[in-house]
C-alpha positions as CSV (number, residue, x, y, z in Angstrom):
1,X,0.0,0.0,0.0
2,X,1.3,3.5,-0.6
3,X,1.8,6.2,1.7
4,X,-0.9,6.8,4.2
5,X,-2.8,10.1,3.6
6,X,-2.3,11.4,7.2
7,X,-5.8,14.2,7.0
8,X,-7.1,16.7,9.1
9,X,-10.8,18.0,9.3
10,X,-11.6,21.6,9.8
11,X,-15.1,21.3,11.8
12,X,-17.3,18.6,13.1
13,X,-20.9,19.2,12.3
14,X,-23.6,16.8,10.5
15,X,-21.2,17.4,7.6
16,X,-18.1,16.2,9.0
17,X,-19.6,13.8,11.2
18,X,-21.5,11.7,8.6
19,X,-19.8,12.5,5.3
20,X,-16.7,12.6,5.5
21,X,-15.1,10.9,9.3
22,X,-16.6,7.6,8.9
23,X,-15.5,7.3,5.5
24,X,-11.1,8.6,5.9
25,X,-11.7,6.0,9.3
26,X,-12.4,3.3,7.1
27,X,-10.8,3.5,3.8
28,X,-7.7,2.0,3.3
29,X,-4.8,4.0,2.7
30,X,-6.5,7.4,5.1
31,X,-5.3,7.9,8.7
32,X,-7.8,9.9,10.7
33,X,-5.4,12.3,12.2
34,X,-7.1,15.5,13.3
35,X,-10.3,16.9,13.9
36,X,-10.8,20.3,14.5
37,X,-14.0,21.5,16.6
38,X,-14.2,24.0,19.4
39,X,-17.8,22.2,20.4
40,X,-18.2,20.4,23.6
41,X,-20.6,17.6,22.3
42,X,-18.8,17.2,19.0
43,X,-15.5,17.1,21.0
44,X,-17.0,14.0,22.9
45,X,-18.6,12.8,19.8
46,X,-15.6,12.7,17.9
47,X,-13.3,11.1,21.2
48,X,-15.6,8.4,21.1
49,X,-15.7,7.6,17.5
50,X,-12.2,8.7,16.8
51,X,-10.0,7.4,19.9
52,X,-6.7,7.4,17.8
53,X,-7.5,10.8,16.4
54,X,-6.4,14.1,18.1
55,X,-9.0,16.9,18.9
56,X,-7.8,20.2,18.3
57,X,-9.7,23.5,18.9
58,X,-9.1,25.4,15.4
59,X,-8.2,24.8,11.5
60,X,-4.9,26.7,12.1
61,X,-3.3,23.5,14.3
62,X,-4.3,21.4,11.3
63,X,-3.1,23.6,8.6
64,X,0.1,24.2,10.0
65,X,1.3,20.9,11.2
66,X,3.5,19.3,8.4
67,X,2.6,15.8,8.7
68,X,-1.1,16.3,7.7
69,X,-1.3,15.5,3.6
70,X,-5.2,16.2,3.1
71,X,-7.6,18.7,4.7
72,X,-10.9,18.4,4.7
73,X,-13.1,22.1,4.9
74,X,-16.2,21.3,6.9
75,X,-16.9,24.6,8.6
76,X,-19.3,27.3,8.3
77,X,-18.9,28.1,4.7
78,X,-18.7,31.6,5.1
79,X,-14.9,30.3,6.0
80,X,-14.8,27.4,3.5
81,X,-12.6,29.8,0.6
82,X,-10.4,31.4,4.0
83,X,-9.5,27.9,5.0
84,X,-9.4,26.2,1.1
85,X,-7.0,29.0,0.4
86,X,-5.0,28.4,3.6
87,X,-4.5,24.3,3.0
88,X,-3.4,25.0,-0.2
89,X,-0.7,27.6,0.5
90,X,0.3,25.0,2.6
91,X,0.7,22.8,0.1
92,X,-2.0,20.4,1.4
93,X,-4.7,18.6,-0.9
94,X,-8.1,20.0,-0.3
95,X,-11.7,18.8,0.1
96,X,-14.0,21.5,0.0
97,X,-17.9,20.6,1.4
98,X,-21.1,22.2,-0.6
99,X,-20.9,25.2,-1.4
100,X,-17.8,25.0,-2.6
101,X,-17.3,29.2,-1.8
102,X,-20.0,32.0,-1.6
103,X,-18.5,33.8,-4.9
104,X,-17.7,32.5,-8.4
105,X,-14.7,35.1,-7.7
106,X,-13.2,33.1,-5.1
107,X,-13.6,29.9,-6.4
108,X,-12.0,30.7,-9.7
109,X,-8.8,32.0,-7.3
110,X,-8.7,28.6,-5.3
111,X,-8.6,26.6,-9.0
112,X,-6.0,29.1,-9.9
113,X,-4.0,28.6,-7.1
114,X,-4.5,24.7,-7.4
115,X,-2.9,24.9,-10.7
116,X,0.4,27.1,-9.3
117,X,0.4,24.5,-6.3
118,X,0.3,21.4,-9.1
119,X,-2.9,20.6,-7.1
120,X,-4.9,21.1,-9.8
121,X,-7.7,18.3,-9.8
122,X,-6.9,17.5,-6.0
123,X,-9.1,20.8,-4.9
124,X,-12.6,19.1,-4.5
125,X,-16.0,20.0,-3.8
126,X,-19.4,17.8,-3.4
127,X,-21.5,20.5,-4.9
128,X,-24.4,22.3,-3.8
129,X,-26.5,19.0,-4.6
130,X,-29.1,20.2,-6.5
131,X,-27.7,21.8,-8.9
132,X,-24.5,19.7,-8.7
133,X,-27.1,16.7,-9.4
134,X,-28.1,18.6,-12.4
135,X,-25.4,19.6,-13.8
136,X,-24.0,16.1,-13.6
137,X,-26.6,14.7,-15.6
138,X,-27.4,17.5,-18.1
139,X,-24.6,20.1,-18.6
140,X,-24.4,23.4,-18.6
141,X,-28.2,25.0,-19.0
142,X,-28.7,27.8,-21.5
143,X,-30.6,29.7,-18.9
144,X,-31.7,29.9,-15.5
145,X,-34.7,31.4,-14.0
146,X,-35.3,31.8,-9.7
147,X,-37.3,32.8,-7.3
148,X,-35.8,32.6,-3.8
149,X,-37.8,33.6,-0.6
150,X,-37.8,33.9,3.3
151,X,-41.1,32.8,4.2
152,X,-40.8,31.7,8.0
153,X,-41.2,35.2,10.0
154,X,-38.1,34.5,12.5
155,X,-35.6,33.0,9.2
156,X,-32.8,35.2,9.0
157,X,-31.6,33.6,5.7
158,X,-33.4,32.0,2.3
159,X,-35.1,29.0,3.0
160,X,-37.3,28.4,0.2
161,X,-36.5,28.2,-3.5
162,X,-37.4,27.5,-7.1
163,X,-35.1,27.2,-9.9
164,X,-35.1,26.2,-13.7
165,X,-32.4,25.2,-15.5
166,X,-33.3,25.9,-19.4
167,X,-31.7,23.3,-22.0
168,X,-32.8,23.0,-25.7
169,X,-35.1,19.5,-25.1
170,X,-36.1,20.4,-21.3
171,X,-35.9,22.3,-18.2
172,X,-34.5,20.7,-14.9
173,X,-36.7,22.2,-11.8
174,X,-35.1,22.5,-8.4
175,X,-37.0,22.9,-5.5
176,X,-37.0,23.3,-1.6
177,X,-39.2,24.6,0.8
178,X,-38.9,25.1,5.0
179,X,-42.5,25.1,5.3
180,X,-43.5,21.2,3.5
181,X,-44.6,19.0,6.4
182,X,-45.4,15.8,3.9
183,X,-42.2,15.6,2.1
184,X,-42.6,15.5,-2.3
185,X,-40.9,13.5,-4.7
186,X,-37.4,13.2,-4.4
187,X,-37.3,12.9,-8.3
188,X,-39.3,13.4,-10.7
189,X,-38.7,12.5,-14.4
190,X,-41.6,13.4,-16.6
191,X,-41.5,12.6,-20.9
192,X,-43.3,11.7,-24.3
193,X,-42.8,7.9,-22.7
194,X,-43.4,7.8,-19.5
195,X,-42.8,9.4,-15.5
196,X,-40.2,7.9,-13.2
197,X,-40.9,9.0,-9.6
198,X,-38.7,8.3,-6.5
199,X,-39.6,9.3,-2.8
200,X,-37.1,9.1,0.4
201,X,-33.4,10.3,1.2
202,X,-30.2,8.9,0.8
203,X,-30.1,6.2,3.7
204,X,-26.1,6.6,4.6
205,X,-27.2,9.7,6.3
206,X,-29.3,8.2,8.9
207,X,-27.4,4.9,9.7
208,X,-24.3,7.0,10.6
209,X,-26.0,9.4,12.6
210,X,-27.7,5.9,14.6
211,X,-23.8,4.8,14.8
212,X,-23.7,2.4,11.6
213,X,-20.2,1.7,10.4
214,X,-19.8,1.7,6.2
215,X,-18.3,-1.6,6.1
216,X,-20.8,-4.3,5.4
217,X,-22.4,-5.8,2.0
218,X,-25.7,-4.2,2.3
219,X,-24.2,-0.5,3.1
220,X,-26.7,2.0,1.4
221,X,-29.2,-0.5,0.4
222,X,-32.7,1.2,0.5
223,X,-36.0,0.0,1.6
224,X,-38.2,-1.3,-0.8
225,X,-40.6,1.3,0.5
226,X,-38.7,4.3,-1.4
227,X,-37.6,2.2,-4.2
228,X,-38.8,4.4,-7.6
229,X,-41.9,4.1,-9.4
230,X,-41.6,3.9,-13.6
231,X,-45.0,4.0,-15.7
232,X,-45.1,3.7,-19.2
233,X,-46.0,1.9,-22.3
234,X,-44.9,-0.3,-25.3
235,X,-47.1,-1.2,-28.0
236,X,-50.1,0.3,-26.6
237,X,-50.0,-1.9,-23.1
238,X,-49.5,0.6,-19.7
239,X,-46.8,-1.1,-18.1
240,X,-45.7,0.0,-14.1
241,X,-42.6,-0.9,-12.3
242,X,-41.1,-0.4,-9.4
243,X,-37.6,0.1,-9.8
244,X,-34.6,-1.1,-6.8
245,X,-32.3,1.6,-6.0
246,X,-28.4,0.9,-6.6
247,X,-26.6,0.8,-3.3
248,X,-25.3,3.9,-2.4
249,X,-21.8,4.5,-0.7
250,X,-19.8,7.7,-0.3
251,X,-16.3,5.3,0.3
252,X,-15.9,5.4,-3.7
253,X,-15.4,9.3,-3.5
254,X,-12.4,8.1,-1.3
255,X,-11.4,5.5,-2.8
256,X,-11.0,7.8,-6.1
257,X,-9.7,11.0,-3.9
258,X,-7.3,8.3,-2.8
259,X,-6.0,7.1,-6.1
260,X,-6.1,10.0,-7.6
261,X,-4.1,11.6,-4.5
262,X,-1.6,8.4,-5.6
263,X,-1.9,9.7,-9.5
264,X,-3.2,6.4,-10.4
265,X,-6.1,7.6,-11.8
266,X,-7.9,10.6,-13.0
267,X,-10.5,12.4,-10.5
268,X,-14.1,12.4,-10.2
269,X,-15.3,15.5,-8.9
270,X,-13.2,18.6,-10.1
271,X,-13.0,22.3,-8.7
272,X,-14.4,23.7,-12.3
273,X,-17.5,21.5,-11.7
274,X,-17.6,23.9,-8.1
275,X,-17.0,27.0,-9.5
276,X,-19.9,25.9,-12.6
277,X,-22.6,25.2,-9.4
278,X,-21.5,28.9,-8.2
279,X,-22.4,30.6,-11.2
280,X,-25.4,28.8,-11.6
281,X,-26.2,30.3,-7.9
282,X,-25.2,33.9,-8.5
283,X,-27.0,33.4,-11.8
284,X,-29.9,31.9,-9.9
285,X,-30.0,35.1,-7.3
286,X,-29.4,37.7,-10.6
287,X,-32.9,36.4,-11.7
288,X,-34.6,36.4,-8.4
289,X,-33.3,40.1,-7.7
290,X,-34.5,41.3,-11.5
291,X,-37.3,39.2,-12.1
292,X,-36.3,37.8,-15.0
293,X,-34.5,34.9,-16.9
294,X,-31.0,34.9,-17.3
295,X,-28.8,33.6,-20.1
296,X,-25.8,31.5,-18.8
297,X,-23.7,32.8,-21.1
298,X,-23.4,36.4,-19.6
């Protein structure tokens, strides 16, 4: 096996709790080494998960000790370009949570600065899902048109949206709303053919957060109770199906962040696919603010 990636995460929230610990702990070739959180609970969270790991109270310890190969941004991401930005002067590889920054500005300087490092493709980001999911399947859109609002009285920040992503053939819709007590479709695929429909979240989330290790056969297998629904028809005969989920498991984003680390292969998320989910926000809150559509191209 190759060197150990010795890595160090910058805050311990839901984000760094469930996507991202579990995952370095058990993937070969990742050492757990630090975990930076100044919260009492997460401090005894992360002691009991973490035994071998060492608890520090800020990013700084982590970004200047020598040793650590990898930093992982979890924090507030008001902090995620200062801390990005930091790891990478330091000539540390870089995971970057959703959003990747708050500007298209500063995400273009980190990919810069990736490239003058020879990091470039080793500066990572999971993407603001929606539109990351989007984008992933579909491209670039043509055009995008929002509306963003606060609609609880006490919300000090957006919590409800709805965004369309123009392309030639379709339009993607986004959605999400503070105020929906029965949850919606997760997905929704609507054409000349047919409708796929899919209810329920991702089910890693949960079993960590009940203490689950990502280790066994079955690790992201679904119920059958928020398997998707497909309805269609061939040669005139309505035919329904329900349709088993794939597994999911967030250890092949570190199996490839490893290998590619290693240069053995080529990586799976880049930074230019986070700095394309930016300007689809600021696109996104262009619209909202002017009431209009706007081209993706400007």
């Amino acid at each position: 096996m190759e060197n150990i990636i010795r890595t160090g995460i910058i805050g311990f929230g839901l984000s760094g709790r469930v996507f991202h610990a579990p995952f370095i702990d058990i993937v070969e070739g990742f050492e757990l080494s630090k975990i930076s959180t100044a919260n009492a609970n997460n401090i005894h969270i992360a002691q009991v998960r973490y035994p071998e790991a060492e608890i520090v109270p800020d990013g700084q310890n982590i970004i200047e000790d020598d040793n650590i190969d990898l930093v992982i941004v979890t924090s507030p991401n008001t902090v995620h370009f200062h801390w990005a930005k930091a790891a990478l002067l330091a000539n540390k590889h870089v995971v970057v949570e959703k959003p990747f920054t708050v500007t298209l500005a500063e995400a273009e300087e980190l990919i810069e600065l990736a490239k003058e490092k020879e990091k470039s493709g080793i500066l990572y980001d999971l993407g603001s899902h929606l539109i990351d999911q989007s984008l992933y399947f579909f491209g670039m859109p043509q055009a995008v048109t929002a509306h963003i609002q606060t609609v609880r009285p006490w919300a000090k920040a957006d919590d409800t949206f709805d965004v369309k992503l123009h392309y030639p053939t379709h339009t993607a819709v986004l959605k999400s709303a503070s105020l929906a007590k029965i949850p919606g479709a997760t997905y929704q695929i609507h054409g000349t053919k047919g409708s796929f429909v899919k209810y329920g979240l991702d089910v890693q989330e949960e079993n960590i957060e009940k203490g689950a290790i990502p280790n066994t056969p079955e690790w992201g297998m679904e119920p059958e109770s928020i398997w998707g629904t497909l309805k269609t028809e061939h040669k005139g005969i309505d035919i329904c199906s329900i349709i088993k989920s794939e597994n999911g498991d967030y250890r092949e984003y570190y199996i490839n962040l490893r290998d590619a680390i290693h240069g053995k292969t080529e990586i799976a998320v880049t930074a230019e696919e986070g700095a394309n989910v930016m300007k689809i926000i600021e696109l996104a809150i262009l619209s909202d603010k002017e009431r209009r559509t706007v081209d993706v191209t400007q």
